[in-house]
C-alpha positions in Angstrom: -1.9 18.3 -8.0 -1.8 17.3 -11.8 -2.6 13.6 -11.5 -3.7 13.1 -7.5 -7.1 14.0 -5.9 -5.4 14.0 -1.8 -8.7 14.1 0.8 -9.2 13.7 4.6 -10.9 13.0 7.1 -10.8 11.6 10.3 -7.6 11.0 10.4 -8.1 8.8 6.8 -6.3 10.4 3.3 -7.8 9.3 0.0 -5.4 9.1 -2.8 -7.2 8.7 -6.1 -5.0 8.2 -9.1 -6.4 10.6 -11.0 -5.6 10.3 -14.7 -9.6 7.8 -16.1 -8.6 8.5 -19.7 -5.6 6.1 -19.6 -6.9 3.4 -16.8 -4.8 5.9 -14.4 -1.3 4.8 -15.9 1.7 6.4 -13.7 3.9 9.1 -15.8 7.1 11.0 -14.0 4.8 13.6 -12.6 2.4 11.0 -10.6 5.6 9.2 -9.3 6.8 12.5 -8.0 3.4 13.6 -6.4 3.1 10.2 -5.2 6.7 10.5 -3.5 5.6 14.5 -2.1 2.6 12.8 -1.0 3.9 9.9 0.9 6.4 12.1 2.8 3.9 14.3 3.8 1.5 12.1 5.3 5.0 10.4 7.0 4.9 13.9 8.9 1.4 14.6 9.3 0.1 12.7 13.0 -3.2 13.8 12.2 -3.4 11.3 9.1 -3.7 7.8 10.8 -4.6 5.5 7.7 -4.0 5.5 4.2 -5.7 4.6 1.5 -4.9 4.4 -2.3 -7.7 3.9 -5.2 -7.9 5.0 -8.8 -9.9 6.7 -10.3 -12.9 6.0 -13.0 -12.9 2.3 -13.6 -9.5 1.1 -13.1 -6.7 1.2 -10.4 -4.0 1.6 -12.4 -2.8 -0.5 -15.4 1.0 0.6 -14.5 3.4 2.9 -15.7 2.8 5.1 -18.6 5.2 4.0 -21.2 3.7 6.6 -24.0 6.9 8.6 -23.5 8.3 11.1 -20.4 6.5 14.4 -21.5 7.5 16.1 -18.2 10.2 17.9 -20.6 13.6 16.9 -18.5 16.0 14.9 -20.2 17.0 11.6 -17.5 19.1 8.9 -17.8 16.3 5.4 -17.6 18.7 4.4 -14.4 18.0 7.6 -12.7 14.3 7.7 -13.9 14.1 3.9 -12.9 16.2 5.0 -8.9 13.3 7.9 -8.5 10.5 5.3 -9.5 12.2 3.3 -6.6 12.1 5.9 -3.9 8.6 5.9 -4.4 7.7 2.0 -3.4 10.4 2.2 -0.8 8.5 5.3 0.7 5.8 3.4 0.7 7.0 0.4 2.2 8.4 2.6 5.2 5.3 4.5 5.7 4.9 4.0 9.4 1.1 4.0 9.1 -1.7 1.5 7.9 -1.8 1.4 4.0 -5.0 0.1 2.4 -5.2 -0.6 -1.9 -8.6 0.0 -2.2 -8.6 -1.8 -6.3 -11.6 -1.3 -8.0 -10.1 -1.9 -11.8 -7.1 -3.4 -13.6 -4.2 -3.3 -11.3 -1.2 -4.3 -13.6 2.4 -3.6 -13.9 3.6 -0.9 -11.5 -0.2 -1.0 -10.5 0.0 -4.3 -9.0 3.0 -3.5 -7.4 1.6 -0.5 -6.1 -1.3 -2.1 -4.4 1.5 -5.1 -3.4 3.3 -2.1 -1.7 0.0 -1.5 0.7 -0.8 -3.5 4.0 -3.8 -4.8 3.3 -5.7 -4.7 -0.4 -9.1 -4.8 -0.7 -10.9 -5.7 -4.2 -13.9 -5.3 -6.4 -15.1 -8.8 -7.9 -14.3 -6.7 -10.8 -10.8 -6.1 -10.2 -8.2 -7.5 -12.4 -4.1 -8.2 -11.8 -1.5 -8.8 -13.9 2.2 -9.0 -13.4 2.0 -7.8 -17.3 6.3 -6.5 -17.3 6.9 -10.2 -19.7 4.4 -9.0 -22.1 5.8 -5.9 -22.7 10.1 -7.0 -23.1 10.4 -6.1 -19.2 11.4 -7.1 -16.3 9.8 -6.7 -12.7 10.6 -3.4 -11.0 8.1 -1.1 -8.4 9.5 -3.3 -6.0 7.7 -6.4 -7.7 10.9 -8.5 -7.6 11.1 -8.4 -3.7 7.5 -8.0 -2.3 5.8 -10.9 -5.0 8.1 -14.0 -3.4 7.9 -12.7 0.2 3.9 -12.6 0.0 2.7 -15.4 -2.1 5.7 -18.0 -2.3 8.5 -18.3 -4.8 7.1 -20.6 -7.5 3.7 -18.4 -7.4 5.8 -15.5 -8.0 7.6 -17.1 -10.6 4.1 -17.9 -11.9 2.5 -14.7 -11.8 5.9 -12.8 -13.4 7.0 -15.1 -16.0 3.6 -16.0 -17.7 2.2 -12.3 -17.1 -1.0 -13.7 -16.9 -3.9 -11.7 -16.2 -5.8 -12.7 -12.9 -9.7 -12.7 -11.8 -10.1 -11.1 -8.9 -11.1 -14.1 -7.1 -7.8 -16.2 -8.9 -5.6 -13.1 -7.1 -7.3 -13.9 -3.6 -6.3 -17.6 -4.4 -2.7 -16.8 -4.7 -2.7 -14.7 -2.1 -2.1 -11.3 -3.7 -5.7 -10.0 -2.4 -7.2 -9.7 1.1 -10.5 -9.4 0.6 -13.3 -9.5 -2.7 -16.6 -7.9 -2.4 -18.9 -7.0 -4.9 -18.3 -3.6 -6.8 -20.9 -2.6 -4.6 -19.7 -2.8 -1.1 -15.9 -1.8 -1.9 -16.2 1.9 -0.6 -18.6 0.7 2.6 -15.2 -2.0 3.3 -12.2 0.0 2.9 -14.5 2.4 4.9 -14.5 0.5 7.3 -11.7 -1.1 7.8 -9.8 2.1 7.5 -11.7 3.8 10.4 -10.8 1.1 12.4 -7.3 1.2 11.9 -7.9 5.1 12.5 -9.0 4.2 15.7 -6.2 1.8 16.9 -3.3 3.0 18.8 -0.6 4.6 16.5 2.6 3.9 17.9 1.6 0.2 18.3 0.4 -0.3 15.1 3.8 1.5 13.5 6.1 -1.0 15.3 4.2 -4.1 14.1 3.9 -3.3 10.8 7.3 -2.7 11.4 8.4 -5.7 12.5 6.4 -7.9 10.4 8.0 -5.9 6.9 11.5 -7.3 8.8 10.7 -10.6 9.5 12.1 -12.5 6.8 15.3 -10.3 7.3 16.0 -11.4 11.3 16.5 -14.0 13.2 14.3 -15.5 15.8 16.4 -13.8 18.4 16.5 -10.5 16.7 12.8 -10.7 16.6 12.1 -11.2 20.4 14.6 -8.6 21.1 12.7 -6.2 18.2 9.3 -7.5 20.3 10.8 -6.4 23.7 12.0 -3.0 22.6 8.4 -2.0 21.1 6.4 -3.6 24.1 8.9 -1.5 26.3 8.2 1.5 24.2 4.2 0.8 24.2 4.5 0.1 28.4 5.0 3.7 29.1 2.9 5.0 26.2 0.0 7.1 27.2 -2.1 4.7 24.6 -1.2 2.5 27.1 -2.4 3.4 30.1 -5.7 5.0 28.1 -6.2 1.0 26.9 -6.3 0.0 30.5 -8.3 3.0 31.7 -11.1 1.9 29.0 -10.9 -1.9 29.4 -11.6 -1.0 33.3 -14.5 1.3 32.1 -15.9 -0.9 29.4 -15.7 1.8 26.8 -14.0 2.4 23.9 -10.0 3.5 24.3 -9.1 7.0 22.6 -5.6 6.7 20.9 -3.8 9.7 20.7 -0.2 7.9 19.6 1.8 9.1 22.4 
């Protein structure tokens, strides 16, 4: 790929945003790697967990706004639908998603690491909902995932002053999981993402699904959302493994079936 480095192993894929020399800004091409990449790891039940960094010293200081120099000629709404594909693929991705941010995250970088599960930051790390300073408005899915995670009047906040955020300021609105030193970011996401690795697939895939619903259902659509997975999970191999292991006071092996 032109602006992705894609590693695995055991059953964790590495994305790097790979593109240092402009703080690993998105341009058409990364968006379309980006979607090719999330669709195959959709497909792939080797790849468990994954996890998105950038490259050099920054995550990714948002969309690339130097001009489309991919050479096709596209309306901004049709640019603007693709872009959106990309964070909805995301969002759908039936697997564990860590941002691993170890630099600016701003823009369609925030939003990008907004779009994971679970973010994990350097003390180093800096956010910015920056779209104000720049004419623009939220998109990347900002407009939709900043409210639901942090509160409206924080989201408001964060998107009308596009102010840019400590790492430590992020975790107090909520935006961030985790801060560790620069140090210890790989050694965290490491191991948080071998964890998840390890956890039951098919489990994990309904509650993350039912958690990205739940300010979209009732209570009673919940419970019945709840008794459909559990049912599913019941007579799941995973299942019956977990029990095996508890019984032998050892470690369960997943397989996701």
């Amino acid at each position: 790929m032109d602006t992705l480095v894609v590693s695995r192993q055991d059953g964790i894929v590495t994305v790097v945003l790979n593109r240092p020399e402009i703080k690993n800004a998105i341009n058409p091409t990364m968006f379309d790697e980006l979607h090719s990449t999330l669709s195959e790891v959709s497909k792939n039940d080797d790849d468990r967990v994954l996890i998105i960094t950038g490259a050099g010293d920054a995550f990714c200081s948002g969309a690339d706004l130097s001009g489309d120099r991919s050479g096709r000629e596209r309306h901004h709404l049709e640019r603007l639908r693709t872009i959106g594909d990309v964070a909805l693929r995301l969002h759908r991705l039936a697997k564990p998603t860590i941002a691993k941010v170890n630099g600016v995250a701003a823009g369609a970088g925030l939003n990008l690491a907004l779009g994971c599960d679970l973010i994990v930051s350097s003390d180093q790390a800096r956010f910015s909902a920056i779209f104000a300073r720049r004419g623009l408005s939220l998109d990347f899915g900002g407009s939709w995932l900043l409210p639901r995670l942090i509160g409206l009047h924080k989201a408001k906040e964060i998107a009308l002053f596009a102010d840019i955020l400590s790492a430590e300021e992020a975790a107090d609105f909520g935006i961030v999981n985790r801060v560790v030193p620069a140090s210890e970011l790989d050694a965290v996401v490491n191991e948080w993402a071998t964890r998840l690795a390890a956890g039951p697939p098919l489990a994990l895939s309904m509650t993350k699904t039912m958690l990205n619903n739940a300010h979209m259902v009732s209570m009673e659509q919940a419970l019945e959302d709840e008794a459909r997975a559990q049912a599913v999970n019941l007579t799941s191999e995973d299942a019956i493994e977990a029990l095996k292991a508890f019984r032998d006071k050892r470690d369960p092996t997943f397989k996701g079936r």
